[in-house]
GURONU-182369 format. One record per atom (N, C-alpha, C): x negated, y negated, z. Coordinates in steps of 0.2 Angstrom, whole numbers, plus 5000, padded with zeros to 4 digits. Layout:
# GURONU-182369
XYZ ...
END
This chain:
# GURONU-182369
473236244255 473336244262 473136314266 473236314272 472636384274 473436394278 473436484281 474036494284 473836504291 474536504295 474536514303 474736574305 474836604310 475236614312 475736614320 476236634318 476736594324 476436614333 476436564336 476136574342 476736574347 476636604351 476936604359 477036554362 477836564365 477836484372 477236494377 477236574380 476536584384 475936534382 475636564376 474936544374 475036454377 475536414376 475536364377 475336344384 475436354388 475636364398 474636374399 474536424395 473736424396 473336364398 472836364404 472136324407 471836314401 471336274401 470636264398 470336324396 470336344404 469636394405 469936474403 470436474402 470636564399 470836524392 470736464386 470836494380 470136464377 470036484373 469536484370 469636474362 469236444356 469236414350 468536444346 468436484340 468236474336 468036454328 467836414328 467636384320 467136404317 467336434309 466836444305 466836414301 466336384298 466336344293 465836364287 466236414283 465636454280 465536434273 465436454268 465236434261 465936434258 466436474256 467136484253 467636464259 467536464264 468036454268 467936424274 468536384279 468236354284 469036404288 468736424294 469436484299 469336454305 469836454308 469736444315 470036494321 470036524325 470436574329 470336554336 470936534340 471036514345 471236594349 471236594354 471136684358 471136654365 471736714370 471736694375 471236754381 470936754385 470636794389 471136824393 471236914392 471536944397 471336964403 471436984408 471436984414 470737054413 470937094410 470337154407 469837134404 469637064400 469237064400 469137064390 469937084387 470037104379 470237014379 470337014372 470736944370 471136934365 471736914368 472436894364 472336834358 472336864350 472436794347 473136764349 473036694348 473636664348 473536624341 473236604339 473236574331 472736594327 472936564321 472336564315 472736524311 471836524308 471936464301 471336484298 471536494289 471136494286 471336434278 470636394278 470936354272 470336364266 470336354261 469936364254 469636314254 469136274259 468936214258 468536214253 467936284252 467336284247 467036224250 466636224256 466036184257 465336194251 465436254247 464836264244 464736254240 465536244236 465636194228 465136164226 464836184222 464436144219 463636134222 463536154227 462936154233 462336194229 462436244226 461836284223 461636274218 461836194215 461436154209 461136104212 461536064217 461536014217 460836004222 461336044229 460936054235 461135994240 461735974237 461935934242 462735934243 463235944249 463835944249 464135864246 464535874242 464735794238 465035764243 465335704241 466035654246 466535704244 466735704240 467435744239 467635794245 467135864244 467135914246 467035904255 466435854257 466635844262 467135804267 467535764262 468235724264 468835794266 468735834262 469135894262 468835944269 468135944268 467835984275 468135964283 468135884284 468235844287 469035824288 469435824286 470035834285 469935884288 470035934288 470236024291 469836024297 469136014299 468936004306 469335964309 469635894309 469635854314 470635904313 470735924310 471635964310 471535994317 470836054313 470736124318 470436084326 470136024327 470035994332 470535984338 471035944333 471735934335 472035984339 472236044336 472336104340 472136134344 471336124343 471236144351 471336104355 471236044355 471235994361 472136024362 472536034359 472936034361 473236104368 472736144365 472736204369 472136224373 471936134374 471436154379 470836194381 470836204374 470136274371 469636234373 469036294374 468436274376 468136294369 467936254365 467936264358 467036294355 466836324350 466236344350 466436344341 466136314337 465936294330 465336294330 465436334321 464736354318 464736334312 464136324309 464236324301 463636374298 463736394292 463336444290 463036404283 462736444278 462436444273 462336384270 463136344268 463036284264 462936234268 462836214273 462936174279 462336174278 462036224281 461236244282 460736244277 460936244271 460536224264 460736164263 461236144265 461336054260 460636004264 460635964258 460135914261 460435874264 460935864264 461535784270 461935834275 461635874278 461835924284 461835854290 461235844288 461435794297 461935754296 462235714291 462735674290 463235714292 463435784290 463935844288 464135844297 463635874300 463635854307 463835804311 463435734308 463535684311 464235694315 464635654305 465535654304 465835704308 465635784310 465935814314 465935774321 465435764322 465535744330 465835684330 466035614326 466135574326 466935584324 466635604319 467835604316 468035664319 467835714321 468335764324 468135804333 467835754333 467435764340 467435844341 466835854335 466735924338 465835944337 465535984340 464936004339 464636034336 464636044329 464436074324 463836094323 463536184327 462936204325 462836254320 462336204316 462236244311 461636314313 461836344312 461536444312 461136454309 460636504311 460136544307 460436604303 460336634297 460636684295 460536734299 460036744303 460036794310 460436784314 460536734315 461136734320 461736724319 461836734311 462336734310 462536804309 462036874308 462036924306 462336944314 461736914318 461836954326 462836944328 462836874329 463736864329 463936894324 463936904317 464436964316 464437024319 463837054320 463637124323 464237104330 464137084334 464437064339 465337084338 465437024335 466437034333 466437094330 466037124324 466337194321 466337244326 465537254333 465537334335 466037304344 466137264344 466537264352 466837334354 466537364360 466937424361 466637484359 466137484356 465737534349 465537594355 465637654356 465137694360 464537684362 464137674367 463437644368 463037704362 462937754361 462337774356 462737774350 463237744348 463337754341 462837694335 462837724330 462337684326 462637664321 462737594320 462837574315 462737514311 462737504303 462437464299 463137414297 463137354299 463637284295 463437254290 464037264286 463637204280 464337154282 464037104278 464437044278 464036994271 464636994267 464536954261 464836894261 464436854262 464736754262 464536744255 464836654255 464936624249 463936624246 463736604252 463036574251 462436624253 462536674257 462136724261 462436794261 461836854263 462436914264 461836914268 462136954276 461936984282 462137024284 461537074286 461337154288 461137164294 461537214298 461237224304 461237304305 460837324309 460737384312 460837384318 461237424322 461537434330 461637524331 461337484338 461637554343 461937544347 462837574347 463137544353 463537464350 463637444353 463637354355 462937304351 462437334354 461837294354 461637294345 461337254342 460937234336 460237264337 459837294331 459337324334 458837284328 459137274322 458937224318 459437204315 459037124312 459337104309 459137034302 459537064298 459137004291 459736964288 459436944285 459936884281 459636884274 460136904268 460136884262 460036804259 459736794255 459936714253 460336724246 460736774247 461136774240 461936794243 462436764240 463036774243 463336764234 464036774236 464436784231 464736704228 464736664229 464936584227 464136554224 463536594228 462936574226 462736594218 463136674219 462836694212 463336694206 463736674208 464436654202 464236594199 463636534206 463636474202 463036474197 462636514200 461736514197 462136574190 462336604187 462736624180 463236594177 463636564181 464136514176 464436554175 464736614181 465436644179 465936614177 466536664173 467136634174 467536654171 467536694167 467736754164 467636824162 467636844157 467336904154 466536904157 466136944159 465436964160 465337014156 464636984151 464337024147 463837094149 464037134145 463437164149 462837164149 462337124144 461737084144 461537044149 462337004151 462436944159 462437004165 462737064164 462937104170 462237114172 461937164167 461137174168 460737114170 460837064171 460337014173 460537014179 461236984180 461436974187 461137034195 461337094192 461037164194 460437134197 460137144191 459037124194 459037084198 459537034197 459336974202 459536984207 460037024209 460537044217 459837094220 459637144215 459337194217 458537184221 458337104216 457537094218 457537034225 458137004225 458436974229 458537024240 458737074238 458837134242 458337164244 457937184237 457237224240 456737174244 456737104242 456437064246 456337034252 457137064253 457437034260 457337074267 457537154259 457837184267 457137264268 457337304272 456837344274 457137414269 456737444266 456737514261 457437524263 457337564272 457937624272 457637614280 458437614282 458337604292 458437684293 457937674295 457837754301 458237784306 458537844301 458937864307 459737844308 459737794301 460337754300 460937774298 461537774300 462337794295 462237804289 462637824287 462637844278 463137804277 463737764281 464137734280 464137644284 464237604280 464237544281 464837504283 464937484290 465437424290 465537364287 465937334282 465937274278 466437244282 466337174283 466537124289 466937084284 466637054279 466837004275 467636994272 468136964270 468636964265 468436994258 467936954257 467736984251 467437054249 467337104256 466837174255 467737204255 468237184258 468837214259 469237204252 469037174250 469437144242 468937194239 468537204237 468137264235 468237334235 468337344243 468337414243 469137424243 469537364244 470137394241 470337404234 469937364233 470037384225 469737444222 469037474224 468737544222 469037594225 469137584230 469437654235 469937714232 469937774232 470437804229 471037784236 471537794232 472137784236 472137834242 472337794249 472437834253 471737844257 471437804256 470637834257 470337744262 470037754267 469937694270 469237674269 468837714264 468237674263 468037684254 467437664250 467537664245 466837694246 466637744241 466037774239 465437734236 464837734237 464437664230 464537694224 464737764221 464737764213 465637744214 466037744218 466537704217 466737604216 465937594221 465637524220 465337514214 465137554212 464637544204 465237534199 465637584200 466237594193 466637514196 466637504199 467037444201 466737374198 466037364200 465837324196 465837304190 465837384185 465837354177 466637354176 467137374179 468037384179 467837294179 467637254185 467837204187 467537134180 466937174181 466737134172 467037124166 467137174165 467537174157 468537134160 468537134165 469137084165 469237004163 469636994161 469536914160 470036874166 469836834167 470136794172 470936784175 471136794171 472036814172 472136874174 471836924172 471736984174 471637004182 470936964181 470636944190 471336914197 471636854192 471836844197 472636864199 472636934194 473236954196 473037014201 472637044201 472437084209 472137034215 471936984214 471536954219 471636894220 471836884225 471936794228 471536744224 471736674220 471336644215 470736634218 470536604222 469836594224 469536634227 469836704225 469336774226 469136784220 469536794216 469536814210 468836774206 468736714207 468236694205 467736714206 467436754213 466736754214 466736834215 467436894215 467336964214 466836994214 466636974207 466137004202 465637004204 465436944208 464736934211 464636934217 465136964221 465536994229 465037074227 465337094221 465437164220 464537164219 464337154215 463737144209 463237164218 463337124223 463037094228 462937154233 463637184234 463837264238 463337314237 463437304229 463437364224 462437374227 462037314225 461237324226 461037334234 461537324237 461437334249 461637394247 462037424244 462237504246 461637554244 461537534237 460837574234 460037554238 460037484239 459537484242 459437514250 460037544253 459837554258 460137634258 460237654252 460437734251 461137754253 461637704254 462437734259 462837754255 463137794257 463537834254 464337794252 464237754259 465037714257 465037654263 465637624261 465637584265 466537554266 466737554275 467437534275 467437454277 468137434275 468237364277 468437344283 468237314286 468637294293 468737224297 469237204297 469637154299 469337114306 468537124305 468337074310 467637044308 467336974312 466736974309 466536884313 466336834308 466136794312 466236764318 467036744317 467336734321 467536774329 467636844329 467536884332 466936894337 466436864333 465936874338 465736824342 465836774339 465936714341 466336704348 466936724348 467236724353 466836774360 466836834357 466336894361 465736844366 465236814362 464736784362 464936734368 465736684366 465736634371 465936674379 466136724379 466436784384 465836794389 465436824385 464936844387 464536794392 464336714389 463936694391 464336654397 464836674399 465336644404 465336694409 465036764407 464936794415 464436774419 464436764426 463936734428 463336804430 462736814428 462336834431 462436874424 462836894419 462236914414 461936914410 461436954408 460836984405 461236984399 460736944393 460736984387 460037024386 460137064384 459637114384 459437114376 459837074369 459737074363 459036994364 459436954367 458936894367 458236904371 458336954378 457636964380 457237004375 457237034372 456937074369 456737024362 457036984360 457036934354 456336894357 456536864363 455736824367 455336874366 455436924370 454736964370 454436994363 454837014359 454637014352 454036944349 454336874351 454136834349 453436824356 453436844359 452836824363 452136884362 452636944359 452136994357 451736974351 452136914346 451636904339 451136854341 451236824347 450536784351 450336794354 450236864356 449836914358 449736894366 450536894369 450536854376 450436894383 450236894388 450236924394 451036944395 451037004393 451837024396 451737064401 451337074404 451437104411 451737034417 451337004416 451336944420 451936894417 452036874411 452636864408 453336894412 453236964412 454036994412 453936974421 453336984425 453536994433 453636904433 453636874432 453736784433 454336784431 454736804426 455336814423 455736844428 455436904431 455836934437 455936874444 455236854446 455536834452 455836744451 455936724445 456036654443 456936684441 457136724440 457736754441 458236764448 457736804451 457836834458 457936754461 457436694460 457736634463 458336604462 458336614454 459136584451 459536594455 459536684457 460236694459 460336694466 459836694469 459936694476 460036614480 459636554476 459736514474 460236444475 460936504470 461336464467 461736414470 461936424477 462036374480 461736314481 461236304481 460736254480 460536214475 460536254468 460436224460 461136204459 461636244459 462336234455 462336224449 461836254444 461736264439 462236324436 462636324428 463036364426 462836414426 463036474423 462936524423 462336554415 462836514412 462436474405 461636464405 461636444410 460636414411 460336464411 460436514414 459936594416 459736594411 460036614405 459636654401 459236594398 459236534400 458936484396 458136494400 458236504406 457836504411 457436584410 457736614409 457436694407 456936684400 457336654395 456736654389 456336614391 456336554392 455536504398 455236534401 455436554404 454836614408 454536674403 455036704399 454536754396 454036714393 454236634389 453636644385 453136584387 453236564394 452936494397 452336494392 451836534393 451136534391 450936564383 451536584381 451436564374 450936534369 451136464373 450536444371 449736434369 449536494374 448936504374 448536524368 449036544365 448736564358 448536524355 448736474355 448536384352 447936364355 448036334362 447436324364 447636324375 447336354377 447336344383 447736274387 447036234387 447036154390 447936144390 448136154383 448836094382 449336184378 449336234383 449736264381 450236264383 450536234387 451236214389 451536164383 451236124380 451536104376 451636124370 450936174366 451136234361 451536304363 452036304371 452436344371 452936304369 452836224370 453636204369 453836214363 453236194357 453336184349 453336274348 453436314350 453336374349 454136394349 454236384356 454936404357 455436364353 455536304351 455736284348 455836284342 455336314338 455236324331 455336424332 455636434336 455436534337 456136564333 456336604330 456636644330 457036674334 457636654338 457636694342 458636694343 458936734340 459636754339 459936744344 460336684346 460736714355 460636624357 460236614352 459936534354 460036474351 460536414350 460636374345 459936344346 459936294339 459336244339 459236214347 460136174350 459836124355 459936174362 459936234361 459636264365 459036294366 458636304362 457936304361 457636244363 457836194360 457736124364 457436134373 458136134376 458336144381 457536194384 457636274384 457036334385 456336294381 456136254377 455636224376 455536174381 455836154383 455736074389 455636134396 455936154398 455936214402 455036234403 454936274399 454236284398 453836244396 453736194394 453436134392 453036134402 453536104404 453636084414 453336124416 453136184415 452936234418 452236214423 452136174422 451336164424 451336094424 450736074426 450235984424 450935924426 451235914423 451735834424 452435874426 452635834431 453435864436 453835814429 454235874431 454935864426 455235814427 455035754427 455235694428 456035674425 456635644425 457035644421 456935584416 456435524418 456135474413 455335504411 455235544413 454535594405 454835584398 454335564396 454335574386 454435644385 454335694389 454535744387 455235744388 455735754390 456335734391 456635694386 456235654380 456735624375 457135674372 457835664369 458235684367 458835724369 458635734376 458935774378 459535734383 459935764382 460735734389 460635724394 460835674399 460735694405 460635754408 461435794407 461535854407 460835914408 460735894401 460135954400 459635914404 459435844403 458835844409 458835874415 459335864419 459535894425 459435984424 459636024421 459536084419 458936094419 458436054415 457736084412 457336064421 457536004423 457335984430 457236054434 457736064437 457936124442 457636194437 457736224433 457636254429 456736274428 456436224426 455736194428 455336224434 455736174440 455436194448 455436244449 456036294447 456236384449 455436404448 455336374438 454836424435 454236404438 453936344440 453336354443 453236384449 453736384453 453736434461 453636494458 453936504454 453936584452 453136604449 453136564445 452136564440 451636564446 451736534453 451536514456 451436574461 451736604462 451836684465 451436754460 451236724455 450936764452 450236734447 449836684453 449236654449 448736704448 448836754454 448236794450 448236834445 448836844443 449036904436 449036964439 449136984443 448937034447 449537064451 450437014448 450837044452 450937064458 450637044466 450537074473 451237054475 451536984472 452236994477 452737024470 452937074476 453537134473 454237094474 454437044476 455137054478 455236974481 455736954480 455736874483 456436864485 456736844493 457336834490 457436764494 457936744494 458236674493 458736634498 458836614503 459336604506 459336524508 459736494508 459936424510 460236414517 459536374523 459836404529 459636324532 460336274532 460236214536 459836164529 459236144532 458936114527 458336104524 458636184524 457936234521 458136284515 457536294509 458036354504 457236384507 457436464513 457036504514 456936564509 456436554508 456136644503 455636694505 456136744506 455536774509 455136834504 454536834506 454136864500 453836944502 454036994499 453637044499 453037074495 452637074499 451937104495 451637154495 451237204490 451037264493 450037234493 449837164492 449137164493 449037084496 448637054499 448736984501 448936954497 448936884497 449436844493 449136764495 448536764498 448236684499 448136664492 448136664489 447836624481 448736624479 449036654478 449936624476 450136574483 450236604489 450236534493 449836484493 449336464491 449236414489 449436364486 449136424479 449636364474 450336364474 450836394475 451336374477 451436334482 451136304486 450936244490 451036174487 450736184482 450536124477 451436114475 452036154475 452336134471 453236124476 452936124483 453236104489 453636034487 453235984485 453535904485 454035914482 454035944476 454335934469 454835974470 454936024474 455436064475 455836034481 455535974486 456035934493 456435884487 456035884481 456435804478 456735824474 456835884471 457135904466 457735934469 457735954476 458335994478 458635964484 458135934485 458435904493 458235934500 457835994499 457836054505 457236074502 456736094511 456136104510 456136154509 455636194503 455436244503 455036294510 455236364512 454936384515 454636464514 454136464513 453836524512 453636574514 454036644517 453936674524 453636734520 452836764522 452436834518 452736854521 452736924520 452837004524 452637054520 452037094523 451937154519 452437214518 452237244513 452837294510 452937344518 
END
């Protein structure tokens, strides 16, 4: 059974829109944390739960989550469901490692959405790495630097930050349920098995991760229960972090015990996978040089909430995701002058705009990565680049962005050009009305805005926006002519009276 704890008559009195729900659904365990928004902007828990489902039982043989495990996964989401609907959360659930390695993931998914009416995305281990970054540094001084680790059942995830922000970030494919099961822990560990395990955690580690981050802490944040179960157990008394030749001595201590032993310091379904927790610490710390590393009481979850916070402010900027696009548009070698200024005035329209779209606050940044990488595709081929941005975007990397949000910024850039965003277009299959309607509006912004910068040559500086009768008037500032953008943004006149209901008018003025 997983535990609570006691909630407030307050927390119950709470709207929709000030509580909020997050679910992990990770390798060893599934948590959920219900959290109320204060007036400043921090967040009051009012619940948790944590239960030993082990969604990953068995998954690193088989490669597939069984019926059992899933009847058990399932039972606890449609619980944690329950509760929220009860309190009115706006809820946000994630799955990690086992979820995202099993081969009956979409079924895993399916049953969420059907038995427990919830929308289960499964995560990249970057973005699983970035949301931890997020829950553990909330608050961090803007130039402090610092390294997370996080050790799951099925993954271990690494980040680099300065401040708040992630600066990199990787993802192990070794976790501690993964390497307990590929050894056939369960007892005593020999030291011919220890020596093996080591090699594997360590060539596992060199593979993944980078030598030595430049300029990096000497000292490591551990997020996970299981980095906490470690370092409380290496640390000298009184000491809040634990040294790596305190993490080395720990690893052979935790070896030579036998199973009884284990799980008289450590919670039984720790106790199982310790060794291979530790074995796991022990190779990130050497491999990246640290001197130590403290545990702390925050992590996917946390960020999770942070993340849902964040993207409810209307007008901001993530600066971690633009920099994720432009990364991803610099490996196809894309026009970023012309990129980032299209990006600016297809912004500048959003907001000025908004009266007239009524789109969430949520769509900006969707409309922001669209823009940066509309032309992406030209790396592919010219003629049908709008549609090797869609399979671009789509398929891109980008931490900040579920799958069916990439969806979403691919159909977006897709529109960019050649066929109007029709809401019956084949491009359009898959998507919600919802989202068609977003990619629509969303769309029309970005060809006004492509359209203000056909010559590549950025002449209009500045655009702004105003909804007057029934008219949405923009007017344009420029430091050189501007007949070749008038034009063609001529062409995109119809599509913007029928997509908004109000004529487009476009008034030049020199700088």
């Amino acid at each position: 059974m997983g535990y609570t704890r006691s909630v407030t008559a307050r927390a119950r009195k709470e709207t929709p829109e000030e509580t909020l729900a997050a679910i992990d659904v990770g390798t060893n365990a599934v948590r959920l944390e219900l959290a109320r928004r204060l007036p400043d902007g921090s967040l009051e828990t009012l619940h948790q739960e944590r239960d030993p489902v082990r969604p990953g039982e068995g998954l690193f043989k088989t490669g597939t989550i069984n019926r059992e495990v899933a009847d058990r996964l399932l039972s606890t989401l449609r619980r944690y469901s329950a509760l929220c609907r009860r309190y009115g959360a706006r809820v946000k659930a994630v799955a990690t490692s086992a979820v995202r390695e099993a081969k009956n993931r979409e079924e895993i998914v399916r049953r969420a959405r059907i038995e427990a009416q919830l929308n289960l995305e499964v995560i990249s281990g970057r973005e699983e790495a970035r949301l931890i970054c997020l829950g553990v540094l909330h608050g961090m001084p803007p130039l402090k630097r610092s390294i997370c680790v996080d050790i799951g059942g099925g993954s271990t995830e690494v980040a680099f930050a300065i401040g708040e922000r992630p600066k990199d970030l990787w993802s192990i494919p070794l976790g501690a349920v993964r390497l307990t099961e590929l050894f056939s822990l369960s007892g005593q560990v020999s030291h011919k098995q220890l020596k093996l395990m080591r090699r594997f955690a360590r060539e596992a580690v060199e593979e993944a991760l980078t030598k030595k981050i430049p300029r990096g802490p000497s000292t490591a944040l551990g997020s996970s229960g299981t980095i906490q179960a470690i370092v409380g157990f290496a640390r000298k008394e009184g000491m809040g972090h634990a040294t790596t030749e305190q993490i080395t001595a720990a690893v052979e201590e935790l070896a030579e015990m036998d199973m009884p032993k284990r799980r008289k310091r450590f919670d039984p379904r720790r106790a199982d996978i310790v060794v291979a927790g530790a074995v796991i610490l022990e190779a990130v710390m050497k491999h990246l040089k640290l001197d130590a590393v403290t545990g702390v009481d925050r992590g996917l979850r946390d960020g999770l909430l942070q993340d849902m916070v964040s993207k409810r402010k209307a007008g901001a900027q993530d600066e971690t995701l633009h920099e994720a696009a432009v990364a991803v548009g610099r490996r196809f070698d894309f026009s970023e002058q012309h990129s980032e200024h299209v990006t600016k005035l297809a912004l500048a329209l959003f907001d000025d705009l908004a009266p007239l779209h009524q789109l969430p606050a949520s769509a900006r940044p969707w409309l922001e990565v669209a823009a940066l990488l509309h032309d992406v595709g030209n790396a592919v081929n010219y003629q049908r680049h709008h549609k090797h941005s869609q399979y671009l975007i789509q398929n891109a990397d980008l931490p900040g962005l579920s799958d069916r949000e990439r969806m979403v910024v691919g159909c977006i850039a897709r529109f960019h050009r050649r066929s109007a965003p029709s809401l019956t277009h084949e491009g359009m299959a898959g998507l919600t009305p919802q989202e068609a309607r977003v990619v629509r509006k969303c769309a029309t912004l970005l060809r006004v805005a492509d359209s203000l910068d056909r010559s590549h040559r950025q002449p209009v500086t500045k655009v702004e926006g105003a909804v007057i009768g029934s008219k949405a008037v923009v007017k344009l500032t420029s430091r050189t002519p501007i007949d070749l953008e008038l034009w063609d943004a001529g062409h995109e006149l119809a599509l913007f009276r029928d997509v908004f209901g109000k004529s487009l008018v476009l008034q030049s003025q020199g700088r």
